[in-house]
N, C-alpha and C positions, 0 to 999 in steps of 0.2 A: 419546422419550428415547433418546441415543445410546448404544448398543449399548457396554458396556466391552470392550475389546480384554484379550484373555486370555493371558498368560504361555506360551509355545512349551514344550509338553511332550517330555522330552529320556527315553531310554531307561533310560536307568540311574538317572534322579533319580525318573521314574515308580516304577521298583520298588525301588527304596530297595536298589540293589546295593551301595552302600558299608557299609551296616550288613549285609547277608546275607552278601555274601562274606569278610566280617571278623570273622564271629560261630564260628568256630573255631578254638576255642584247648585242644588238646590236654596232657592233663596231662603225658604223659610227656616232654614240648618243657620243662614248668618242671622236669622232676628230671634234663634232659639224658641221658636214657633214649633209645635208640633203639628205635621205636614204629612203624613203618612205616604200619599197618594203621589207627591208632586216628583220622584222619584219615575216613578211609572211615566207619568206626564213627558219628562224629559227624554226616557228612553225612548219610548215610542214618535215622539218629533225630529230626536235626531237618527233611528231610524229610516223614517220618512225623507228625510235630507239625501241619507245614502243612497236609496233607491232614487231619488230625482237625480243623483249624479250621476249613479247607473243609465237612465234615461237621455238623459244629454248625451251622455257616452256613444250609445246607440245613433241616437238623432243627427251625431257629429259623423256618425261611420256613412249612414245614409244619404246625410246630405254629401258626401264627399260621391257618393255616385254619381247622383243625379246633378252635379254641377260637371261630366263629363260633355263634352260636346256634341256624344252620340252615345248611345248604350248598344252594343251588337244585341242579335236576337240569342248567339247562341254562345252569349256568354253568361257568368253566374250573376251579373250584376243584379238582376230579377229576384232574384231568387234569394239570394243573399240579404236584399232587402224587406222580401215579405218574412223570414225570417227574425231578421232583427224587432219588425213592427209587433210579429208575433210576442214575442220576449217581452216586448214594453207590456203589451196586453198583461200580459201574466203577473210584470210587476204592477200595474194596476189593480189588477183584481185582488191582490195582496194587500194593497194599499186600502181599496173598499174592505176587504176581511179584517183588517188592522182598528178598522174604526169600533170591533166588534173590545176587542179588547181592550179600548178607550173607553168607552162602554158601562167597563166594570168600576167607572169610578163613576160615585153619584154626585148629584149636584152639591149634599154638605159637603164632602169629601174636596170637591174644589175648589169650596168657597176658604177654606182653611187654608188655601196660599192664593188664592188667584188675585189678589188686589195688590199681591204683591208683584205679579207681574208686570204689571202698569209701566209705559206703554207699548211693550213686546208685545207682536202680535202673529199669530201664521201667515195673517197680511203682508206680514214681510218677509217673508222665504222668496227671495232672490234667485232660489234656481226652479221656485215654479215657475217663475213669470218667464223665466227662460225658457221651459218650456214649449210656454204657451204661445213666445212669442215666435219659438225655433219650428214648433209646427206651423203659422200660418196667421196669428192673430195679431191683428194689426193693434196699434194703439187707436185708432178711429173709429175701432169696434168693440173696444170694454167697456164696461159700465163702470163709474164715477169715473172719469179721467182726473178729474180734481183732487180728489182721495187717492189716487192710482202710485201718483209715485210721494206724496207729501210726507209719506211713516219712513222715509230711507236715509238713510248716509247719500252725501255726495258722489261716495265712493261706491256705493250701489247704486243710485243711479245710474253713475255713466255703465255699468256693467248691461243694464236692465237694457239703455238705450243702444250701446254696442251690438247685443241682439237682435233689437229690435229692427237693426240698418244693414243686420246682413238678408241675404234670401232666403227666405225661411223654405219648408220644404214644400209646401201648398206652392208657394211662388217656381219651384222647381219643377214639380209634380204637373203646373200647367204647362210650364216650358216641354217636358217631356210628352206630352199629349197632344200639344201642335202638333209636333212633330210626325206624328201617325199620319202614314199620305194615305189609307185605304181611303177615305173617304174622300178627301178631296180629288184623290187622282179620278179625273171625268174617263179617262183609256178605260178602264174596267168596264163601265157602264157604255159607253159608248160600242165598244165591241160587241157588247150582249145585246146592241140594240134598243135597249131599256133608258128613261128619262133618268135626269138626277136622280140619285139614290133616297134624297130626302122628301122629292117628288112623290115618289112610289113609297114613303115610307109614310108620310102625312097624309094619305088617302086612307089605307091599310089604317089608321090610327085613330081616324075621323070615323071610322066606317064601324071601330071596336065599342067607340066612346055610349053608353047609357044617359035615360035622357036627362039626370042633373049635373053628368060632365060636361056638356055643352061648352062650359067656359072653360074649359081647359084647352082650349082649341087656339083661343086667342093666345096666350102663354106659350102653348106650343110654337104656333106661325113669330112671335117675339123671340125664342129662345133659340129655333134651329134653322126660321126660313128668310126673316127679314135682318142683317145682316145689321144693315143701319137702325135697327130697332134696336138693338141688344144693349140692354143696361147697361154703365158706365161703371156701375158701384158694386158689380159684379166681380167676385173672386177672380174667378175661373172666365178666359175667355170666349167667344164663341167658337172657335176651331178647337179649342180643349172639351169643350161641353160637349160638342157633337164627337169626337174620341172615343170619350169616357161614355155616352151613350152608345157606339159602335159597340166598344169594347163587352157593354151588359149583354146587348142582344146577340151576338156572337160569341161567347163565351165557349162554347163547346167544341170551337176549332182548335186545335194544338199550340198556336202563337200564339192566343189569348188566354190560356190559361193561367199562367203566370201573371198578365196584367190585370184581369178579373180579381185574383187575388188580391193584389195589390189595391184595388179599390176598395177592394169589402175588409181589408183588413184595417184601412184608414177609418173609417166610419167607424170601425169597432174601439179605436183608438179615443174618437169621439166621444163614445156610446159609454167606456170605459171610466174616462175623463168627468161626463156630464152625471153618471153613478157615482162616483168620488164625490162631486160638488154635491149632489142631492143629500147622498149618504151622511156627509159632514152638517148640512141643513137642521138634519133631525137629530144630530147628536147636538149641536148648540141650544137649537128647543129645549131639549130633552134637560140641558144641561144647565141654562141661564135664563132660560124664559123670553123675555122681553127685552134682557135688561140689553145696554149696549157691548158692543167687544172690549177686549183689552186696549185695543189700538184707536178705539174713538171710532168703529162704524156701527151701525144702525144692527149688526149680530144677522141673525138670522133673515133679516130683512135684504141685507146687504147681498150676503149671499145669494138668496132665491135670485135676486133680479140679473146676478153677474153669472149663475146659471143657466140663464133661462138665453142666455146672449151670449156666452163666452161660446160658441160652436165654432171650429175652424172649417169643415168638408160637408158642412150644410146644403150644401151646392149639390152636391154629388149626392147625396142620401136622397134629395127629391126629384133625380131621373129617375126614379120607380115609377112616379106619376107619368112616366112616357113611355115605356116600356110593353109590350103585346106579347100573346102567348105563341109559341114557337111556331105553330101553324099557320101564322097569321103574316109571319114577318118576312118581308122580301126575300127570294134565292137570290144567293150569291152568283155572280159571272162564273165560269170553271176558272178564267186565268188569275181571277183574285181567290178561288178557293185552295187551287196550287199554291199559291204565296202561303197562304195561314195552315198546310199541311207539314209535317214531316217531309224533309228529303232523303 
């Protein structure tokens, strides 16, 4: 069959620069208001837009892993993802550098259109809250729930809630962490002769503790040993939290390498995230003072509080607090060291 000859792709019809570069249309141009700045303002917001789309993009490739039923060990699935989480990183930190060139516009320079924005707000960027909510954030866990969806169309809403009822990837991420039998499986331990693994690992841990850690001991016995103790309100479940604590302390075995990753790259994703909300904090200061947002919240205020909570892997950032230095920490059985080796 002969081969169709395919249309010559042209630069600007590929990226659809007719409709990008024409997609700014400054309010203060229809009140004949001289605006200098607001031009700037626009481009950089709907910049910000793209790379959130970019990020879903990601978010949608990742979750589409980890809703498989099993990840092989020696397949790219791993890898592929700490990949992608990587990439989000980077548009993040773009996104924090972006705020530098917002920056360049001073507080008269906004006041010259900003009342014209009224009541448009970044509070209502629809594909952050997608984000936030495609990583792991529940609606039970933002700050004003009241405020949360009242600035939207009907028709963002149902978008924002649709998100918010699939599995996000925190919900995945624990699914995929049960699933880890090193430690459950008692055969290893039992071969080697040795007690539960958490046995031997909670002595080791009491034994490290200095004398105003004391109360870490009870948190610990609640988090990895009393099973019926384990908060309800917890992310992350008990068989996922002791995983994800294997997975730190054994990091330097071959299986775990790629899962260590993948832990520490989530936290960064966080870390990234909670630097964007701070970073935007000090530009509003910097920018309005006191006053309130365009959309009716409290401004800078708002924000701190929605920073200081919006955390998705919170969870997982505070097994450091349980963590012992490599000398310290249980040997492995040989038949479980086989498993976490090259074959």
């Amino acid at each position: 069959m002969e081969k169709k000859e395919r249309k010559p792709v042209y630069y600007s019809e590929y990226l659809q620069l007719d409709k990008i570069l024409n997609a700014q249309a400054p309010e203060s141009a229809k009140e004949d208001i001289r605006a200098d700045d607001e031009m700037l303002f626009i481009i950089i917001h709907q910049t910000y837009e793209l790379w959130f789309k970019q990020i879903l993009h990601e978010l949608d490739i990742i979750r589409g892993i980890f809703k498989q039923p099993n990840i092989h060990n020696n397949a790219p699935d791993i890898y592929n993802t700490v990949h992608r989480l990587k990439r989000i990183c980077k548009i993040l930190d773009i996104a924090v550098s972006q705020m530098g060139v917002m920056e360049t516009m001073t507080p008269l320079d906004f006041l010259d259109f900003r009342d014209l924005l009224r009541p448009a707000s970044g509070f209502q960027s629809i594909q952050f809250k997608m984000i936030e909510a495609t990583l792991g954030l529940a609606y039970d866990q933002r700050h004003g729930k009241g405020y949360y969806l009242s600035q939207l169309t009907p028709a963002d809403i149902d978008r924002v809630k649709k998100s918010e009822s699939e599995e996000s990837l925190a919900v995945l991420i624990n699914k995929w962490l049960e699933r880890m039998p090193f430690v459950k499986d008692e055969t290893y331990w039992n071969e080697a002769n040795n007690k539960d693994f958490w046995q031997l690992y909670r002595k080791a841990y009491v034994d490290s503790l200095q004398e105003g850690e004391q109360q870490n001991v009870q948190a610990f016995d609640m988090l990895f040993m009393n099973t019926a103790d384990y908060p309800a309100d917890r992310k992350f479940t008990a068989d996922a939290n002791r995983s994800a604590l294997f997975i730190m302390l054994y990091r330097d075995y071959p299986l775990f390498h790629l899962p260590y990753e993948l832990l520490s790259i989530l936290l960064e994703v966080d870390e990234q995230l909670s630097m964007w909300r701070h970073r935007h904090i000090h530009m509003v200061q910097r920018t309005i003072g006191k006053r309130v947002g365009t959309g009716g919240s409290s401004g800078a205020e708002y924000l701190r509080a929605a920073a200081d909570s919006h955390y998705v892997f919170k969870e997982m950032a505070e097994l450091t607090s349980y963590l012992l230095p490599r000398h310290s920490v249980p040997h492995l059985p040989e038949t479980l060291i086989s498993k976490l080796g090259y074959k």
